[in-house]
C-alpha positions, 0 to 999 in steps of 0.5 A: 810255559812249565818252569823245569827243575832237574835234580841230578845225582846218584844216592848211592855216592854219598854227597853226590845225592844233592840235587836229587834231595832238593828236588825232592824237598821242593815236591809241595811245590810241584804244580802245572806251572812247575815240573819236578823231575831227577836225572843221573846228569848224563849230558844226552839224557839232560838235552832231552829233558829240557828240549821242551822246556825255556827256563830250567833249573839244575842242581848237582853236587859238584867237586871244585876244591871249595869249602864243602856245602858251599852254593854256587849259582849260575844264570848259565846263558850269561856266564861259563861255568868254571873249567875246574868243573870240568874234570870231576864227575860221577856221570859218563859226560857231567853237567859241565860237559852236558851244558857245554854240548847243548850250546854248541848244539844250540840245544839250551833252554832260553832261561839255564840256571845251575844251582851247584852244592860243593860236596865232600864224601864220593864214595859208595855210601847213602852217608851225607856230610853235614854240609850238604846237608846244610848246602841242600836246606839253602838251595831249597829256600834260594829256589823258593824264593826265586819261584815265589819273586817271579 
């Protein structure tokens, strides 16, 4: 079965582009066993994206008050994500409310793992913060490590 990475962001608002440079820094991984692939995280299009897929991987910018560049990671099927991430979104219905969905659809992969990167700068611009960008470079190397340990 094809493992599914899904970056979501906008680049056009600044620290929001997260998700969409780690995927873009893991294409040399990209295989028959690994699907890369960038969504702007509207809940609709996400549940369509993995509904043939039983381990997923996404990753966004989120904005939950935290230290910028912060990592958060969550195995999505065992644990809530925090209510805090809830009211902030540059998506129509956010990741948070995309993943909330899909489980009372009961749409969810089997395998969920959401990589958030705590972003600063929201505003209309294609600037990123230096957290980020330090954010994003961690990402990168926790999902290479998690491929290569599977």
């Amino acid at each position: 079965m094809q493992r599914l990475i899904i970056g979501v962001g906008n680049e056009f608002r600044g620290d929001d582009i997260a998700g969409l440079n780690v995927v873009r820094g893991l294409a040399h991984l990209e295989s028959k066993q690994l699907l890369l692939t960038e969504a702007p995280g509207d809940a609709s299009d996400l549940i369509e994206l993995w509904k043939d897929h039983d381990d997923v991987i996404l990753i966004d910018a989120v904005s939950s008050g935290g230290i910028p560049g912060s990592v958060y990671r969550f195995d999505v099927i065992h644990e809530s994500l925090p209510s805090e991430w809830s009211s902030y979104s540059t998506h129509a219905l956010g990741i948070y409310q995309g993943i909330e969905l899909a489980r009372v659809l009961n749409r969810l992969p089997k395998k969920l793992i959401l990589y958030g990167i705590e972003g600063e700068l929201f505003k209309t611009t294609t600037e990123v913060s230096k957290e980020v960008k330090t954010g994003i470079k961690d990402v990168i190397q926790l999902i290479e490590n998690e491929i290569n340990h599977v």
